[in-house]
C-alpha positions in Angstrom: 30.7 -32.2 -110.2 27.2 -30.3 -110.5 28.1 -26.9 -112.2 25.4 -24.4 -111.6 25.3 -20.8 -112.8 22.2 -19.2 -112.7 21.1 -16.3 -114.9 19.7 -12.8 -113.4 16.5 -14.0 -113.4 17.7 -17.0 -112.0 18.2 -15.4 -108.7 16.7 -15.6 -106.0 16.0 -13.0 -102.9 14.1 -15.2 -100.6 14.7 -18.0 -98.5 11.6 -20.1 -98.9 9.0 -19.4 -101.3 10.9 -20.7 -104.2 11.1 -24.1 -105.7 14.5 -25.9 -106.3 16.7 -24.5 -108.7 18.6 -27.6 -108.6 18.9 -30.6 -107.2 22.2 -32.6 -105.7 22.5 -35.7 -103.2 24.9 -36.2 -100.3 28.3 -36.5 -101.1 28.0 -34.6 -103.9 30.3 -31.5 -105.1 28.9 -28.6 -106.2 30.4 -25.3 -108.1 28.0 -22.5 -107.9 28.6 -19.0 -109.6 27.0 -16.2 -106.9 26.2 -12.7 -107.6 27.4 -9.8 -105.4 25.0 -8.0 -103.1 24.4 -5.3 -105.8 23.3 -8.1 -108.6 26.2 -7.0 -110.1 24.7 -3.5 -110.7 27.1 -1.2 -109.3 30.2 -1.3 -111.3 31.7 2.1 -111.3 32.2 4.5 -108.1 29.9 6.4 -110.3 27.0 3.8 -109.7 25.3 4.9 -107.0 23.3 2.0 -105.8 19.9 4.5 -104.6 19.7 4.6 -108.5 21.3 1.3 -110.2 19.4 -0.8 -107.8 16.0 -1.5 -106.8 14.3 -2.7 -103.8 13.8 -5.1 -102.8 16.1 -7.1 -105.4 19.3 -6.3 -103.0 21.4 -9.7 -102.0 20.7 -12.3 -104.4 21.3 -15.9 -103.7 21.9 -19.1 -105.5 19.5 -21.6 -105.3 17.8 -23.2 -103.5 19.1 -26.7 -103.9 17.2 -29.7 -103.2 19.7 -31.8 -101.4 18.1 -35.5 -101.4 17.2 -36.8 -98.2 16.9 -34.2 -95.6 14.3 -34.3 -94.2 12.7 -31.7 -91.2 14.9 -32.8 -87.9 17.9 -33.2 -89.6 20.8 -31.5 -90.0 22.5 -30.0 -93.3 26.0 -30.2 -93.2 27.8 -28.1 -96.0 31.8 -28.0 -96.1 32.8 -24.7 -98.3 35.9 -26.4 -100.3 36.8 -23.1 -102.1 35.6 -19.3 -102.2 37.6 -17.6 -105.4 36.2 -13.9 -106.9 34.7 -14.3 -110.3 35.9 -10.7 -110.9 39.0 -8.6 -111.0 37.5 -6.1 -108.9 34.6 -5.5 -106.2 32.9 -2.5 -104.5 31.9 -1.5 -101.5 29.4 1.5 -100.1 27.6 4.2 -97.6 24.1 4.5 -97.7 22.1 7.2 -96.2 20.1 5.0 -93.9 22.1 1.8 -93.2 24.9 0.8 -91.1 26.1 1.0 -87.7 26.7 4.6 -87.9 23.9 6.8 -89.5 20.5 7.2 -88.3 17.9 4.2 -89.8 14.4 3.8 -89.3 14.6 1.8 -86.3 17.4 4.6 -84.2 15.7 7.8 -85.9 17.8 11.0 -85.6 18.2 14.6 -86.3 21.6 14.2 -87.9 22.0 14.7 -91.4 22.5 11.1 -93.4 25.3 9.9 -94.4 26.6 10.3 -97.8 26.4 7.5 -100.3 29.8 6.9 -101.8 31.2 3.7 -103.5 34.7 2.3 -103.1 36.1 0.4 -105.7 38.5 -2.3 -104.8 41.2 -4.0 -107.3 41.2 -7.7 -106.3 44.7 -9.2 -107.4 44.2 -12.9 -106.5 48.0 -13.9 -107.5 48.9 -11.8 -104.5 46.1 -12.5 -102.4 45.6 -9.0 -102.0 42.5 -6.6 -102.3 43.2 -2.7 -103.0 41.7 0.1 -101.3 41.5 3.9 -102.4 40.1 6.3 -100.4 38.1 8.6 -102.2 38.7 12.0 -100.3 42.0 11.7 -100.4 45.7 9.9 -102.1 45.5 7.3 -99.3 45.8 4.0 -100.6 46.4 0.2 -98.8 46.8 -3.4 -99.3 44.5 -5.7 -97.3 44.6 -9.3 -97.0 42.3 -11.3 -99.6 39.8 -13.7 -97.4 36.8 -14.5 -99.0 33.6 -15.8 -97.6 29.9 -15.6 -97.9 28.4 -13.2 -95.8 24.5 -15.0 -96.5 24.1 -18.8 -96.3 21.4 -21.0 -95.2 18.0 -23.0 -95.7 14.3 -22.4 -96.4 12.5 -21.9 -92.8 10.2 -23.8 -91.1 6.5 -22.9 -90.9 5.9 -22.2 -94.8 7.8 -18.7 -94.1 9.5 -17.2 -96.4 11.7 -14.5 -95.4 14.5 -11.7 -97.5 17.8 -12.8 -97.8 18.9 -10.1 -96.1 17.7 -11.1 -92.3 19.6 -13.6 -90.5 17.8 -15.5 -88.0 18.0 -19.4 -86.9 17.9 -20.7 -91.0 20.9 -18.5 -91.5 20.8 -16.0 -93.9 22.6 -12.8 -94.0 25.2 -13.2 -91.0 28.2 -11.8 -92.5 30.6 -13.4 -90.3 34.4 -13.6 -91.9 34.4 -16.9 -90.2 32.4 -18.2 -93.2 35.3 -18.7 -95.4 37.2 -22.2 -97.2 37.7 -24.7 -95.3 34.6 -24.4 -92.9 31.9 -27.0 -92.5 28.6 -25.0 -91.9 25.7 -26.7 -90.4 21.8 -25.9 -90.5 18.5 -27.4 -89.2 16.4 -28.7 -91.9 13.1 -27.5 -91.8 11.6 -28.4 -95.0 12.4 -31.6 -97.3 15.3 -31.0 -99.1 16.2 -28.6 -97.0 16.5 -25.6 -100.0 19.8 -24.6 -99.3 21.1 -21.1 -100.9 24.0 -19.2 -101.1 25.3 -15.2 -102.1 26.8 -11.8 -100.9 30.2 -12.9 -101.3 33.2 -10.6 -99.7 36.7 -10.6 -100.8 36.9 -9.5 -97.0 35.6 -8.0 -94.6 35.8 -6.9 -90.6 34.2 -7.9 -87.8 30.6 -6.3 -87.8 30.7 -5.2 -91.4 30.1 -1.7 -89.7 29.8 0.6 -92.6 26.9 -1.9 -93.7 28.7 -3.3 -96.7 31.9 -5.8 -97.2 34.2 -5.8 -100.2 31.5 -7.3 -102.4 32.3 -9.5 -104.9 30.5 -12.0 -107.0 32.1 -15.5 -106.2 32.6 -18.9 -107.6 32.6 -21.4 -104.9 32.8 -25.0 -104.3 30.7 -27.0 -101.8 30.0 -30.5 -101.0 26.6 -31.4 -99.6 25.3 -34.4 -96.8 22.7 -35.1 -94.3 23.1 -36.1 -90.9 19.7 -37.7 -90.1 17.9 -37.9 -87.2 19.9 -35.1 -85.5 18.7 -31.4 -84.9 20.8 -28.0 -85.3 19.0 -25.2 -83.3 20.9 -22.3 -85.1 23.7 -22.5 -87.4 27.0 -23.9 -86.3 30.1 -23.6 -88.1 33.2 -26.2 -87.8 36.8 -25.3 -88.7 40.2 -27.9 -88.4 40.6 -25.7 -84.8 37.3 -24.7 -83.7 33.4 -24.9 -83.2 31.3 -21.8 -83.8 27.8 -21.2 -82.5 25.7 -18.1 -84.5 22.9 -16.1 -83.1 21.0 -13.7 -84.9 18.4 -11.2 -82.8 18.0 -7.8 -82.1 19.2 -6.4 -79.3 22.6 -7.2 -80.1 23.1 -8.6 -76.4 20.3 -11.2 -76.9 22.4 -12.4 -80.4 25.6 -12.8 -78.2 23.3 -14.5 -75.5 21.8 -16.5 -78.4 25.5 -17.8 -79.0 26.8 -18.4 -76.2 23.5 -20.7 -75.3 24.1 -22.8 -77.9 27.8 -23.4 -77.5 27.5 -23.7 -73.9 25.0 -26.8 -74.7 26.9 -28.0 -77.5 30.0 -28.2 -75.7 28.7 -30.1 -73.1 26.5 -32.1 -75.1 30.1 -33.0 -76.5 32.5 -33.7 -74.0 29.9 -35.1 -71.0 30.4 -32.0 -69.0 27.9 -30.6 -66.5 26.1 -27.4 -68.1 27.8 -25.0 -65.3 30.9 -26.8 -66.2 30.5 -26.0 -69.6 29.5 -22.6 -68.9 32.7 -21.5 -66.7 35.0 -23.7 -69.5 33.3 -21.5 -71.9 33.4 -18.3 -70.0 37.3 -18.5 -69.6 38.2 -19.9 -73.1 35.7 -19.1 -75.5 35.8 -16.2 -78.3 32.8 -13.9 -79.6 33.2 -12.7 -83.3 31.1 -10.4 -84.2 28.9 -11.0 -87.4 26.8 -8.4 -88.9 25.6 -5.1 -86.6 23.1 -3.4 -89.3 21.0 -5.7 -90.4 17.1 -6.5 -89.6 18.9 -8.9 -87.2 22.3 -9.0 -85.7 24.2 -11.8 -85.5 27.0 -12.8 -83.0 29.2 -16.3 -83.0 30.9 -17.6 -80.1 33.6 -19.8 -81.0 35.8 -21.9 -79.0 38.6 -23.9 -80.0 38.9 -27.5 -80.2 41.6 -28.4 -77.9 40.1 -26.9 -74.9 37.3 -29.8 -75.3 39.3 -32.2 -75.5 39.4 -32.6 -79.2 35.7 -33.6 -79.4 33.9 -35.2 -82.3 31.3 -33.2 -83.7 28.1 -34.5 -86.0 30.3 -38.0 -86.0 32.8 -36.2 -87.6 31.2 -35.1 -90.4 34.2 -32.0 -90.9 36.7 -34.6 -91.2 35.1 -36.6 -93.7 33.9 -34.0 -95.9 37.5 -32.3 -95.8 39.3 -35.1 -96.9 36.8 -36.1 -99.8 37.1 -33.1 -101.3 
């Protein structure tokens, strides 16, 4: 196993423009330490992140990592073996200008901002619990530990490089709690080596991540790597033991959730031999749309659909399978 924990200035906050960090081949099984979102800066509900933090060094990732042998029209498949918090607690915030529900840059208003507050969570992994405390109030609640990384993905094509914290078809920030253990994520390569990187882990978080934040934790998290050559990804896909997931990532929201729903229409009946209208009405009556991040640069929306209602289909030659059971 390739242990790799990078030091702050280690981090990167790019996809592209970075050489490898490391370097792994197919098959391979990697442990990767990952900062929070906050570089691990905002600690206390005292640490306002307007004055810990600086921009633009928000949502670090890990990487990239040179996996040998992809190569620009393949595909990177990476199966997420386990997601576990490297700390006993995480955080969480409101910022003036970002989320679903204050005015940004982009929706100006009159209203007065938001406040910035942080929420500090206690993370009790034994229990598989996460703590929450309100802070105008004695109101306090277990939630349900489900960790996952809300920014994944490779370096993009075209020599672009872009910040970690816009999703678009190289992945990036999505912040879908479908990105969790036990997934198989896959990503056009569009660069050799693909430069694969990984951060802004959650202990949880809900659908939309509407305040703008998740229960942000640094993570340690196990992956195993391969290539499926010769065959393209158009936007990342996710695999679970029970279903396919499509992501789109676009602003308006409606053209994300179109973005989607494309792609898993195509897939599925690139799949199962089914006409494309076919598709679209199996689809239409049986298929699921989570809802990734709604504050970002970009949105992002999945459709998902499960397996059985294909038929069971084999996907990338059953590359989920494979890496499951080698883990």
């Amino acid at each position: 196993m390739v242990i790799y924990r990078p030091s702050p200035d280690e981090l990167s906050y790019t996809f592209g423009g970075r050489p490898p960090a490391i370097g792994v081949k197919p098959g391979e099984t990697v442990e990767l330490y990952t900062e929070d979102c906050f570089g691990g800066r905002v600690r206390t509900v005292d640490d306002l992140p307007s004055q810990v933090c600086e921009f633009p060094y928000l949502n670090p990732v890990t990487g990239p990592i040179h996996v040998e042998g992809a190569e620009p029209g393949d595909t990177l498949a990476v199966h997420f073996v386990s997601i576990a918090p490297a700390r006993e607690w995480a955080v969480s915030s409101t910022f003036p200008h970002f989320g679903a529900l204050t005015g940004t840059h982009t929706t100006a208003t009159l209203h007065p901002p938001l406040d910035e507050l942080v929420w500090l969570y206690d993370v009790d992994p034994a229990a598989g619990i996460v703590r929450y405390h309100a802070r105008r109030g004695d109101f306090r609640m277990e939630l349900p530990l489900d960790p996952m990384h809300g920014t994944a993905g490779v370096a993009p094509a075209a020599f672009e490089s872009r910040m970690t914290i816009v999703p678009d078809v190289h992945g990036g920030n999505m912040d879908t709690p479908e990105l969790r253990a036990g997934v198989t994520a896959y990503f056009g390569v569009n660069v050799p080596g693909a430069l694969f990187a990984l951060g802004d882990g959650h202990c949880r978080q809900g659908d939309g991540e509407v305040c703008g934040t998740g229960v942000e934790s640094a993570m340690n998290t196990v992956l195993i790597f391969d290539v499926i050559k010769g065959v393209a990804t158009p936007t990342p896909r996710f695999e679970s033991d029970t279903a396919l997931m499509s992501a789109g990532s676009a602003r308006p929201l409606e053209d994300a959730y179109r973005m989607s729903q494309h792609d898993l229409v195509t897939w599925a009946a690139s799949l199962t031999g089914l006409d494309l209208l076919d598709a679209y009405q199996l689809i239409s009556q049986a298929g699921e749309a989570p809802v990734g991040n709604v504050c970002d640069p970009n949105y992002t929306m999945l459709a998902k659909v499960a397996k059985r209602y294909l038929g069971t289909p084999t996907a990338y030659g059953d590359t989920h399978a494979r890496l499951r059971s080698s883990r």
